[in-house]
PASEBA-1860 file (N, C-alpha, C; in nm, 3 decimals):
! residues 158
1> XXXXXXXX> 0.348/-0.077/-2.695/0.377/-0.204/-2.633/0.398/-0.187/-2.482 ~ 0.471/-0.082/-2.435/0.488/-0.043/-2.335/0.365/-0.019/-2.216 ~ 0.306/-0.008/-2.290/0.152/0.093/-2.195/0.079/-0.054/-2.200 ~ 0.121/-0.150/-2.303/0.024/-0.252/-2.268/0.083/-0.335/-2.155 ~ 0.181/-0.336/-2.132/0.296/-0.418/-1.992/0.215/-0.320/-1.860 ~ 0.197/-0.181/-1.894/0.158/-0.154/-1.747/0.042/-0.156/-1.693 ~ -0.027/-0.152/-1.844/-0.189/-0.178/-1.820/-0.240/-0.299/-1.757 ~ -0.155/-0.397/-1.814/-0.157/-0.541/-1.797/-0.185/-0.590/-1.601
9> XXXXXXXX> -0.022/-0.489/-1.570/0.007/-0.554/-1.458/-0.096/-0.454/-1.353 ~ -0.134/-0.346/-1.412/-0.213/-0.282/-1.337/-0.351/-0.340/-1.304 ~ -0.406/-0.392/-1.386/-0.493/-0.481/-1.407/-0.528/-0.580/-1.360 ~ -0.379/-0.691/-1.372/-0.389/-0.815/-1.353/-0.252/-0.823/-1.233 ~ -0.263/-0.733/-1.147/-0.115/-0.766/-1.041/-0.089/-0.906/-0.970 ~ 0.045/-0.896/-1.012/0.103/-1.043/-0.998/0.129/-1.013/-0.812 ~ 0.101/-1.131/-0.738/0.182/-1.090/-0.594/0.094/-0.996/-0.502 ~ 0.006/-0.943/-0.514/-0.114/-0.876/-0.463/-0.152/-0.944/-0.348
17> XXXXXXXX> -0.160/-0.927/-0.209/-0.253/-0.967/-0.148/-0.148/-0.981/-0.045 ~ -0.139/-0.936/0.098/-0.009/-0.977/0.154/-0.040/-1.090/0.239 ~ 0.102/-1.175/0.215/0.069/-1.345/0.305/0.239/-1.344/0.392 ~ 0.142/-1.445/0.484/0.316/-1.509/0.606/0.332/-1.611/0.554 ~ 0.471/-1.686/0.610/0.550/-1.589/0.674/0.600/-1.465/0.602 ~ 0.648/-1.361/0.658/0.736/-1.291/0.576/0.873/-1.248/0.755 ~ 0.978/-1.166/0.663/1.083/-1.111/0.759/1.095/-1.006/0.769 ~ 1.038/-0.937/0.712/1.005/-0.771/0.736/0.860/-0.754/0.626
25> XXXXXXXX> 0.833/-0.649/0.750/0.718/-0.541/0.648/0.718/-0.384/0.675 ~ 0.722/-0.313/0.535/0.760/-0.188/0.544/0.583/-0.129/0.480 ~ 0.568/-0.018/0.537/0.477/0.106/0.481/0.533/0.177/0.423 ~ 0.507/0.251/0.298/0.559/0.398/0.245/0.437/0.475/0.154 ~ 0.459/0.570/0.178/0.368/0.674/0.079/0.434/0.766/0.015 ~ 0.386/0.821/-0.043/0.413/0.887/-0.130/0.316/1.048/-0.136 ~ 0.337/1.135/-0.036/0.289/1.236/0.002/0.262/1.322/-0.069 ~ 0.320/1.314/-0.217/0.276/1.417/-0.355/0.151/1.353/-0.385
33> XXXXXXXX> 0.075/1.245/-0.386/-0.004/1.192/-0.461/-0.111/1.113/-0.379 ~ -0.033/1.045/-0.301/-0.116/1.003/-0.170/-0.103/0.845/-0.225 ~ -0.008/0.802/-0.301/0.009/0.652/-0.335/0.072/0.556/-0.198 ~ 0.029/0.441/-0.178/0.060/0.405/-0.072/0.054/0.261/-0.077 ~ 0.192/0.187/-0.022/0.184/0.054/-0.039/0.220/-0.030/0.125 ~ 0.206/-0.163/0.139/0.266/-0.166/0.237/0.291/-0.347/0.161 ~ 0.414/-0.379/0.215/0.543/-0.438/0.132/0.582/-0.588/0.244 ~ 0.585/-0.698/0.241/0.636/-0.802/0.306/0.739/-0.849/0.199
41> XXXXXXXX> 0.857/-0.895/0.256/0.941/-0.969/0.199/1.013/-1.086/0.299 ~ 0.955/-1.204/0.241/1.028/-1.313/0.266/1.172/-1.361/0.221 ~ 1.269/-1.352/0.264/1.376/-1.449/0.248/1.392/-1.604/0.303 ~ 1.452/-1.671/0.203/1.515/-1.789/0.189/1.568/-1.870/0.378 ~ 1.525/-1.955/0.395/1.612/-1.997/0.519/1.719/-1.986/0.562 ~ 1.816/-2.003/0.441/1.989/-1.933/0.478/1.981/-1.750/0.444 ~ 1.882/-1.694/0.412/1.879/-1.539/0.398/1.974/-1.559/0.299 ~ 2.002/-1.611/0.142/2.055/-1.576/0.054/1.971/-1.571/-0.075
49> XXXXXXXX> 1.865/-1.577/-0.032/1.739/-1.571/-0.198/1.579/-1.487/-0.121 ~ 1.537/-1.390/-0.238/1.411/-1.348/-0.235/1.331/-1.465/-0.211 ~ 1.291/-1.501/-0.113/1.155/-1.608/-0.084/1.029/-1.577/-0.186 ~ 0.992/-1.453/-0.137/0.873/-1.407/-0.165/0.826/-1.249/-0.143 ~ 0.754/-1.190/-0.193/0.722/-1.065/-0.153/0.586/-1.053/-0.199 ~ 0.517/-0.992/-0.104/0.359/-0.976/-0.134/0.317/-0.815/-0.089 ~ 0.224/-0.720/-0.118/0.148/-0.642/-0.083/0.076/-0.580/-0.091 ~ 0.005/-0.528/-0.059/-0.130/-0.411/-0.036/-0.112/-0.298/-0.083
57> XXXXXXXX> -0.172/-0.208/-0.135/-0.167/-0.074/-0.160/-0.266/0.000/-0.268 ~ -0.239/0.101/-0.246/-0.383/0.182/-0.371/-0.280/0.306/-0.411 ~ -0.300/0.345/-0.566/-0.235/0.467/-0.602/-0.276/0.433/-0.721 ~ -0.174/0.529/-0.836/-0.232/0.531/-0.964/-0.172/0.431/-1.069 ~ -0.214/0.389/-1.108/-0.149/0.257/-1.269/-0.034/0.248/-1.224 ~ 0.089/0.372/-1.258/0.227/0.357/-1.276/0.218/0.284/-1.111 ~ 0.193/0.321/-1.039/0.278/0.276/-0.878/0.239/0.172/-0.847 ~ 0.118/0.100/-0.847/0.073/-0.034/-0.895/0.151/-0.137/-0.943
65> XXXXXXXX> 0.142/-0.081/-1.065/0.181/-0.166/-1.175/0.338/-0.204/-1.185 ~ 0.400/-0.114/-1.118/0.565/-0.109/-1.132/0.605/-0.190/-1.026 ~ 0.490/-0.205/-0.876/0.552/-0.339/-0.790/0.461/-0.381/-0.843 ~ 0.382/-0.446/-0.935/0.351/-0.563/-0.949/0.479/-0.615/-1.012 ~ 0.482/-0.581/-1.124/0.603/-0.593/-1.159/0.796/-0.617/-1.146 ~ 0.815/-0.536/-1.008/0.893/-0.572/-0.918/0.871/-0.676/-0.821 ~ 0.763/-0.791/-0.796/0.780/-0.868/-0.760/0.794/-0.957/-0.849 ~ 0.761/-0.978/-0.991/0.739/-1.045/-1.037/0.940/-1.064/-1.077
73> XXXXXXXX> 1.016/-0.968/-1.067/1.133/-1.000/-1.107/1.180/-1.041/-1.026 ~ 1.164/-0.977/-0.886/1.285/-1.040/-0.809/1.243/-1.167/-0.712 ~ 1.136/-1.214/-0.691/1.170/-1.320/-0.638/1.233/-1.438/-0.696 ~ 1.266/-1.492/-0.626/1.373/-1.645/-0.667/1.549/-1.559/-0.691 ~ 1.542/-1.407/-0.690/1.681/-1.402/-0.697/1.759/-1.360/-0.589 ~ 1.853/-1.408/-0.571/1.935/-1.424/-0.485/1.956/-1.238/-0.449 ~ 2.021/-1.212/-0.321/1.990/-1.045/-0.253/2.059/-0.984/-0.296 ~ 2.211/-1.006/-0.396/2.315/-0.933/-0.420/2.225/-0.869/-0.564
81> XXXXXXXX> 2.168/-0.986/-0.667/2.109/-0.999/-0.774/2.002/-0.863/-0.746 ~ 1.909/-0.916/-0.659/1.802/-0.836/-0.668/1.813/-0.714/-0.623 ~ 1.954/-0.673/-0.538/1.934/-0.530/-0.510/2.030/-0.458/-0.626 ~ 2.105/-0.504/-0.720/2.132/-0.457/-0.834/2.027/-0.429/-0.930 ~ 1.893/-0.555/-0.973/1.753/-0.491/-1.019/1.736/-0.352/-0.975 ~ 1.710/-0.330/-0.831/1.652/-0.225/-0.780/1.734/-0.102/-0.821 ~ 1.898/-0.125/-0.862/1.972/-0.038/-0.887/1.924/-0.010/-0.979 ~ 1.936/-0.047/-1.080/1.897/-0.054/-1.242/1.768/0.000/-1.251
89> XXXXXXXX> 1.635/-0.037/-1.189/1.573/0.030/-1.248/1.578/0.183/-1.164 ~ 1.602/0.188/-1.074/1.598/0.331/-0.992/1.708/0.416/-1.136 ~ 1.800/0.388/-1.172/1.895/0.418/-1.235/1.811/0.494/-1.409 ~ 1.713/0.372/-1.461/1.677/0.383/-1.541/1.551/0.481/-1.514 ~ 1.471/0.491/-1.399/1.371/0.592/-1.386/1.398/0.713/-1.359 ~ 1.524/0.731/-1.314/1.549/0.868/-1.256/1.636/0.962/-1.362 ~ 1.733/0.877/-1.472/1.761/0.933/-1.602/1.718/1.056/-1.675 ~ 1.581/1.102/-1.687/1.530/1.180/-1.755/1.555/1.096/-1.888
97> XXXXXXXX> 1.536/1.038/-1.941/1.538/0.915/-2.071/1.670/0.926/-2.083 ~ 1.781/0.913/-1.979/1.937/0.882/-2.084/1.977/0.731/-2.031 ~ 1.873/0.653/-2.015/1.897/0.509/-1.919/1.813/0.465/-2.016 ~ 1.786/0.388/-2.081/1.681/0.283/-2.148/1.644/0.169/-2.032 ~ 1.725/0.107/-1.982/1.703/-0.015/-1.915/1.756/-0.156/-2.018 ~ 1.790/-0.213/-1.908/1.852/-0.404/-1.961/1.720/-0.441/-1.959 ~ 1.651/-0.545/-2.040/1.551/-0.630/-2.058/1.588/-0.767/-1.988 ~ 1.727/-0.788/-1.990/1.743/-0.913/-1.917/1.752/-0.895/-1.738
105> XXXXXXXX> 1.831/-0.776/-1.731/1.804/-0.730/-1.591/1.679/-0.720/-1.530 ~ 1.608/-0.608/-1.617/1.444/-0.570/-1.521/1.375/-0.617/-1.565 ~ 1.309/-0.681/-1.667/1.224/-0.769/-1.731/1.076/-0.711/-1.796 ~ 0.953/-0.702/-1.729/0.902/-0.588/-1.787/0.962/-0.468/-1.699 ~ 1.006/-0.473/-1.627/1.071/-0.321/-1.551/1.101/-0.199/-1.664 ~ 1.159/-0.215/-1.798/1.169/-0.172/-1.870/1.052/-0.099/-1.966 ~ 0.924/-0.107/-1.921/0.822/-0.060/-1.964/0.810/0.058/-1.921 ~ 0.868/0.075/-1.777/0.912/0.274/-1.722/0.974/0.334/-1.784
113> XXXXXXXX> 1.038/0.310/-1.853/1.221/0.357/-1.905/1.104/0.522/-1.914 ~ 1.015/0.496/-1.992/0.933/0.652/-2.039/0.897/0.756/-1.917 ~ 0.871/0.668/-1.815/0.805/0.756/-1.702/0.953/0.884/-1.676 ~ 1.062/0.812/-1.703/1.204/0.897/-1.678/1.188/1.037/-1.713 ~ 1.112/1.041/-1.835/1.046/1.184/-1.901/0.958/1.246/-1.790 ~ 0.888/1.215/-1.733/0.809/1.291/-1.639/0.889/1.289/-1.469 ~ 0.908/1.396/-1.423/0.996/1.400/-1.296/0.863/1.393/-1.217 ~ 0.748/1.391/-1.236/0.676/1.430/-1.133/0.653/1.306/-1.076
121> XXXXXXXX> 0.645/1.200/-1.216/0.599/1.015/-1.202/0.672/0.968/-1.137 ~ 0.808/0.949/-1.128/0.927/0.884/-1.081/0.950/0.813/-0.936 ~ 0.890/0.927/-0.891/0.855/0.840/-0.764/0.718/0.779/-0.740 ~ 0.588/0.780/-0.855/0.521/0.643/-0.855/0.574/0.548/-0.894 ~ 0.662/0.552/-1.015/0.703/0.375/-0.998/0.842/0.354/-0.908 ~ 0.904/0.461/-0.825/0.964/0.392/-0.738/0.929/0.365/-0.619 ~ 0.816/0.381/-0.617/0.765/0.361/-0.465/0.770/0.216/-0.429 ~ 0.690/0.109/-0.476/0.731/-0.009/-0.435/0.868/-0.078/-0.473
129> XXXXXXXX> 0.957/-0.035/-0.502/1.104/-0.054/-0.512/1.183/0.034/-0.415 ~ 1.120/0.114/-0.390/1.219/0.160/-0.262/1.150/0.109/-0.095 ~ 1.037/0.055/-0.133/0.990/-0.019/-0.016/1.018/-0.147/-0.034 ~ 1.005/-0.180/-0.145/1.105/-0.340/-0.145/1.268/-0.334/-0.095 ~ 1.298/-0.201/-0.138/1.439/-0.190/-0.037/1.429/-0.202/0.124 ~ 1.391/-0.109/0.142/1.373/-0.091/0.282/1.340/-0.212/0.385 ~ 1.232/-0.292/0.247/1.211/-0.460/0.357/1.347/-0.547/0.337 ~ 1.388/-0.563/0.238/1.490/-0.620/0.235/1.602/-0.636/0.349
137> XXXXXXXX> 1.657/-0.442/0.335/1.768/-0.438/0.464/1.744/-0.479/0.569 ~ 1.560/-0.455/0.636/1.538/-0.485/0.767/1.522/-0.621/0.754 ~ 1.470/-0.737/0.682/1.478/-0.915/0.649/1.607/-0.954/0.668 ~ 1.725/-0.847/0.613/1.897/-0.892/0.558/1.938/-0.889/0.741 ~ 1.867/-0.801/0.816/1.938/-0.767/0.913/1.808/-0.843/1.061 ~ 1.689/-0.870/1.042/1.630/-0.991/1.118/1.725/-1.119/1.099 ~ 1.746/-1.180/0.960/1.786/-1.291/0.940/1.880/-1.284/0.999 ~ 2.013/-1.201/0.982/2.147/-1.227/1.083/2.122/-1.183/1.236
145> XXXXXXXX> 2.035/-1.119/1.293/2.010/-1.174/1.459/1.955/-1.327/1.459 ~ 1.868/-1.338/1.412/1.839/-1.482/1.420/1.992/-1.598/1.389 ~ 2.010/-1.557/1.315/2.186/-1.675/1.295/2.253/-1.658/1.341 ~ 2.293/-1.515/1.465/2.387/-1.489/1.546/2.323/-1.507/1.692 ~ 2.159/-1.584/1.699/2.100/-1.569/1.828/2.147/-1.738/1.835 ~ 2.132/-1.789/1.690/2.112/-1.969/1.708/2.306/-2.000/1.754 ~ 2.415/-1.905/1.636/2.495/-1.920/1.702/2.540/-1.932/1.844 ~ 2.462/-1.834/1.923/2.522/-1.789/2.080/2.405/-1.919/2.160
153> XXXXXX> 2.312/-2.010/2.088/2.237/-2.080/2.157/2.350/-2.239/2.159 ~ 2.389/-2.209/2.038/2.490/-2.324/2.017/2.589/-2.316/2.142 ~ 2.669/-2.194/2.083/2.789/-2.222/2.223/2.754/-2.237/2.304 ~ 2.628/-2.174/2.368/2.620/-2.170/2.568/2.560/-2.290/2.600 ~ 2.490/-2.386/2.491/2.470/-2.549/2.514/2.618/-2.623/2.510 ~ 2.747/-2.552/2.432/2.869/-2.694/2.431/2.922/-2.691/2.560
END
C-alpha cells in the first residue's frame, strides 16, 4: 500500500511547477545522490498560515515523491502546525523504524515510515522538508520586516 502512495505521488506530483507570489525561495541538494529541489513558500497576509508552496526539482521517486507529498500536507496549515508536521516526519524518518508516524499528523507522509530502515534514503525524503524548512524561517522572517517596515511607516506619518 505504501509503495503505491509513493509511486502515485511520484508520478502524479501534487504542487509541481514553481509559481508567484511566493516569500522565500530556497535551493538544496543533496550531494550523496545529486537530488535537487528548489522550494517557494508562500505565506498568508498576516504570516500565520502556509499560503502555498510550489517547486522544481529532479532526483529519485523517494525525494520527489516525499515533497510532493509535503506540500500536499502542509498547506492551509497554520506555521506552528506545519513546522510540528516537519517535526514528525523528520522524527519518523530518521528512527531506524522505532517511529511509525501519526496518519492524522503526516497524512500520506507516513508512507516513509520504511525508508527509516535504509540510512542511506533518509535524506531523500528529507530533502524537500528540510527545504520547506529553510523557506519557511526565511518567509517567517521577510514577513516580520515587512510588518515592522509598515509599522515604522505608520509612526513617521502620525
Amino acid at each position: 500500500m505504501y509503495q503505491d502512495v509513493i509511486l502515485d505521488h511520484y508520478k502524479h506530483p501534487q504542487h509541481r511547477g514553481l509559481r508567484a507570489p511566493f516569500g522565500a525561495e530556497v535551493y538544496h541538494v543533496n550531494p550523496i545522490c545529486g537530488d535537487e529541489i528548489t522550494l517557494r513558500v508562500a505565506l498568508s497576509n498576516d504570516g500565520t498560515t502556509v499560503a502555498d508552496v510550489s517547486y522544481d526539482g529532479q532526483g529519485c521517486s523517494i525525494s520527489q515523491a516525499s515533497t510532493s507529498v509535503l506540500t500536499q500536507q502542509v498547506i492551509g496549515q497554520t506555521v506552528p502546525v506545519a513546522m510540528k508536521t516537519i517535526d514528525a516526519f523528520s522524527e519518523m524518518v530518521s528512527s531506524r523504524g522505532t517511529v511509525q508516524g501519526d496518519e492524522d499528523v503526516l497524512g500520506d507522509g507516513v508512507a516513509f515510515s520504511g525508508v527509516a530502515k535504509y540510512p542511506a534514503r533518509v535524506k531523500c525524503a528529507l530533502l524537500g522538508w528540510m527545504a520547506f524548512k529553510d523557506a519557511l524561517v526565511q518567509a517567517i522572517a521577510a514577513s516580520a520586516l515587512v510588518d515592522d517596515g509598515e509599522d515604522l511607516e505608520e509612526a513617521t506619518n502620525e
